[in-house]
N, C-alpha and C positions, 0 to 999 in steps of 0.2 A: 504494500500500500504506500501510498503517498506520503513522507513524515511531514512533519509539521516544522523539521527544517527545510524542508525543501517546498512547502510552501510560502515560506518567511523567503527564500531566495526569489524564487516564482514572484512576489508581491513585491520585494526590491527593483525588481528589472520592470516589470511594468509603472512602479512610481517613476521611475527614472522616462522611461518613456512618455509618461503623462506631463510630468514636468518641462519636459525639454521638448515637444513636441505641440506648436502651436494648433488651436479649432480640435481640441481633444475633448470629449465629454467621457463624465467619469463613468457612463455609462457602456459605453462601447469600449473605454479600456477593464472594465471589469468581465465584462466578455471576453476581452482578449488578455486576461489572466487565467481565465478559466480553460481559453483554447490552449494556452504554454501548459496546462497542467494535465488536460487529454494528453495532450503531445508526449511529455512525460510518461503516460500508462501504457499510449503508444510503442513509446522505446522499448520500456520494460517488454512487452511482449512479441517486437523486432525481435529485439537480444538474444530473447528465448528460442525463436525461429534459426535464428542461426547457428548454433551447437547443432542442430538436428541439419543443415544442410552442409557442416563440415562431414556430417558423418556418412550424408548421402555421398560425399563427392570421396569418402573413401571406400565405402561399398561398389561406386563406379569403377576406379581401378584396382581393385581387388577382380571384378568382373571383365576387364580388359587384357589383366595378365592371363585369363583364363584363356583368352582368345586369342594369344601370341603364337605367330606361326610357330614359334620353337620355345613354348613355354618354360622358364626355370621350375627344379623341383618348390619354391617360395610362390611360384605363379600357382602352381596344381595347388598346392596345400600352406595357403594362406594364414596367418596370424587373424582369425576374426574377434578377438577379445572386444577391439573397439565398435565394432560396427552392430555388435550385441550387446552393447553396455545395455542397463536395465532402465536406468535412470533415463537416455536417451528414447528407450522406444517408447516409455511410458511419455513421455512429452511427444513426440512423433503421434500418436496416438490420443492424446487428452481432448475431448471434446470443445472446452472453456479454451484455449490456444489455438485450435482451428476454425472456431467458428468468429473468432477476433481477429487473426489475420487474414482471413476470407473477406471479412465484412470492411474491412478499414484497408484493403487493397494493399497490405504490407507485404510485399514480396523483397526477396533476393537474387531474383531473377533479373540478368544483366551484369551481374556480379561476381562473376564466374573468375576474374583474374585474382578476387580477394580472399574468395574461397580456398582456391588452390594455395594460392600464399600466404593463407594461417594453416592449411592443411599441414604444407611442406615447415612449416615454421614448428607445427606441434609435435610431428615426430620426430623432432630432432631436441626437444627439452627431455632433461631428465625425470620429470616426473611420469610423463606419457611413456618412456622407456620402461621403467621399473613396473607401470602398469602391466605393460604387456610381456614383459619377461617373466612375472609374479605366476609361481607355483600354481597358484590357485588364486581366488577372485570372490568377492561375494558384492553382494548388495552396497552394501558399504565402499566397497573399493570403486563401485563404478559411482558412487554418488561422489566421491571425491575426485575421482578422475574430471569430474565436469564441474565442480567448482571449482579444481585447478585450472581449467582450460578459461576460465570467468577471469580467475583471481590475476593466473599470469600469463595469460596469452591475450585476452580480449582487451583487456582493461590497459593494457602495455603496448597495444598494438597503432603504432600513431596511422596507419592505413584505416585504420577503422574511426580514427577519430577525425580525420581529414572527411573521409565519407558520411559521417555524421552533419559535420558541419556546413556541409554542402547540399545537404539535404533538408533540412531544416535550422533555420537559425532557434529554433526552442530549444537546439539539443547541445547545443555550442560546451552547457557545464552541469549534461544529466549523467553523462557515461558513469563515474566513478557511484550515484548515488543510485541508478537503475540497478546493476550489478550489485549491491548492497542488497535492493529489493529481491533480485534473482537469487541471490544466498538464502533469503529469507524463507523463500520459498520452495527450495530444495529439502531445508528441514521441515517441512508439512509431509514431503513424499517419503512412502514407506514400501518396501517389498513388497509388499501384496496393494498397494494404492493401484485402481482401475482409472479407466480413461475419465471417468466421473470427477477424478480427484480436484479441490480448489485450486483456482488461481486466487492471486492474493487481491485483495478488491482495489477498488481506487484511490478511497477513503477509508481509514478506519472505520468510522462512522458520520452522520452525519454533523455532528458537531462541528467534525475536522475540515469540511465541506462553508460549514459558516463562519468555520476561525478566517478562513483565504475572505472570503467576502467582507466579513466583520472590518479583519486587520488593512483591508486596502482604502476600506470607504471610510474608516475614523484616520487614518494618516492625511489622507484626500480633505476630507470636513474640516479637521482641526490643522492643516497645514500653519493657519499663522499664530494660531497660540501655541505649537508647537516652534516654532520660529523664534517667538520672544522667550521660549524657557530656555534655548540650547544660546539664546546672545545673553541672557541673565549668568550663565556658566562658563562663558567663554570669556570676560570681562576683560583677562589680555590678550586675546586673539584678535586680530580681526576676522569678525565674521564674512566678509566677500572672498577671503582666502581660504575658509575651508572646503575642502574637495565637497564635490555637490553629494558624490556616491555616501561620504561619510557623512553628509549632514544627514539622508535620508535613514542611513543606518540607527542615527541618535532617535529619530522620529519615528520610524518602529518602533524603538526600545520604550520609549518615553510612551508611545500608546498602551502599548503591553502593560507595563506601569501601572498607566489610569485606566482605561478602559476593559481590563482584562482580569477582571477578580479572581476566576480562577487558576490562573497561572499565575506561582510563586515569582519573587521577583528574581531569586538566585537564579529559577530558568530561563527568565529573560535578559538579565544581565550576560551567563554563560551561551546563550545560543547566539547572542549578537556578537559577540567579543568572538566568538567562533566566526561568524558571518566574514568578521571583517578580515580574518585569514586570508581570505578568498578574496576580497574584494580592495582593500589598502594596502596601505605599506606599513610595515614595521612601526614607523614611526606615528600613522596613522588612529593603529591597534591600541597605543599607548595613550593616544590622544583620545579614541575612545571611553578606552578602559575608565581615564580619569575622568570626565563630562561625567560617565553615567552613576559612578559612584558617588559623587559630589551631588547633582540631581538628585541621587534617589535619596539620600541623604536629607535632602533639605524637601522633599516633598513628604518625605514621612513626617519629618518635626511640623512642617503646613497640614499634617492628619490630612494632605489627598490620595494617598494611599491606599484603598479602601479593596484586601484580601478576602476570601471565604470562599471555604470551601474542603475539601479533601486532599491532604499530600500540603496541608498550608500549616502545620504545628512550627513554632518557634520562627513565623512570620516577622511578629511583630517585635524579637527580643532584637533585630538585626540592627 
């Protein structure tokens, strides 16, 4: 499913696009928050599409050797370990993965040069070695075999991330957090799991569905009372010099804060201060770090603060 980090990024990249982007209604970019985030569910079951078409493209020359005018004894009596893994046919197979890549027209067809070239790339790591030299094999071993092929082939693979980003600009910074999703979803599948078995949904619930809408439309609303708390914090900076991406990051944080009671604040301080990893610099991080602490600081003694709820104990001793 979707976390709730990677909707807080999701809702970053479209404020930024709202802002900077003149004749924008907060309407149609809230749509087009919500398209980046199909896109997202999208990937995730791209992704999945693909292990299962490396394995075709090694069943294909397993089936070519066979047909070599002077085939090696390797060509007659082939290594099938891989192209029987369990973990792949059950995905080959799952009803909820083919009736999603049917429907949303996700193919990898055309893509025959990139197949081959993670093909060729994965029998040559050592993990895909030991697989297939291994004594024996179980359940297990082929479910790891393919979240190593996630962990350090796909994920490692800049051909794939080039093709990503050319295919969609929503997907420019999903790959490392889809692949999270595809691990997660590996541990649901069990030996005896049928074609029935879940995908993981889109949203945890619906909650997490009104946090993305909630979180885009109070930064949107309260854009300039959020503006006069982060220049009340910034008193020696100038405010026209800080990065816009980090101002917006402070204004998430700052909604989360007030408008968001049941999220502790240590989650919103830690998810943003994580955001900005990604998004600043170093020096940026730090610049954060200090605004938000100071802020929350002085909005708790203002009692606007206002927590409740479950997972919120030792809130208020902070």
């Amino acid at each position: 499913m979707i976390s709730r980090r990677i909707i807080r990024i999701k809702v970053l990249q479209i404020l930024y696009a709202f802002f900077t982007t003149p004749d924008t209604s907060i309407n149609n970019t809230e749509k087009e928050l919500f398209f980046s985030l199909q896109k997202t569910y999208d990937l995730y079951h791209y992704l999945l599409g693909l292990v299962i078409e490396i394995e075709k493209f090694a069943e294909e020359r397993i089936e070519m050797g066979k047909k070599k005018h002077r085939p090696t004894s390797a060509d007659l009596y082939p290594n099938t370990r891989f192209v029987n893994n369990q973990l792949i046919a059950q995905l080959k197979n799952n009803i909820s993965l083919t009736k999603y890549l049917e429907s949303s027209k996700l193919t990898w067809a055309g893509e025959e040069d990139l197949i081959r070239k993670l093909y060729l790339s994965l029998v040559e790591l050592d993990f895909y070695k030991e697989y297939m030299e291994a004594a024996q094999n179980s359940y297990a071993d082929d479910r790891k075999l393919v979240e190593d092929i996630f962990k350090y082939l796909i994920l490692d693979s800049e051909d794939i991330e080039s093709l990503l980003e050319e295919q969609s600009i929503y997907w420019n910074d999903d790959l490392d957090f889809v692949v999270s999703m595809i691990l997660k979803t590996f541990k649901k599948f069990k030996e005896f799991s049928d074609e029935r078995q879940a995908l993981l949904p889109m949203f945890k619930d619906d909650e997490d569905r009104q946090f993305a809408k909630d979180l885009y439309r109070k930064v949107v609303l309260n854009h300039t009372e959020n503006e006069v708390l982060i220049k009340q914090h910034t008193v020696n900076w100038d405010i026209e010099r800080i990065a816009f991406i980090d101002s917006l990051i402070l204004e998430l944080a700052l909604s989360e804060f007030l408008y968001f009671p049941s999220i502790p604040t240590k989650v919103t301080m830690n998810e943003y201060i994580e955001l900005s990893k990604y998004y600043s610099t170093e020096k940026s991080r730090n610049f954060i770090n200090g605004i938000l602490d100071k802020a929350l600081k002085d909005l708790k003694k203002a009692d606007k603060i206002r927590k409740a709820g479950r997972g919120l104990i030792g809130e208020e001793e902070e």
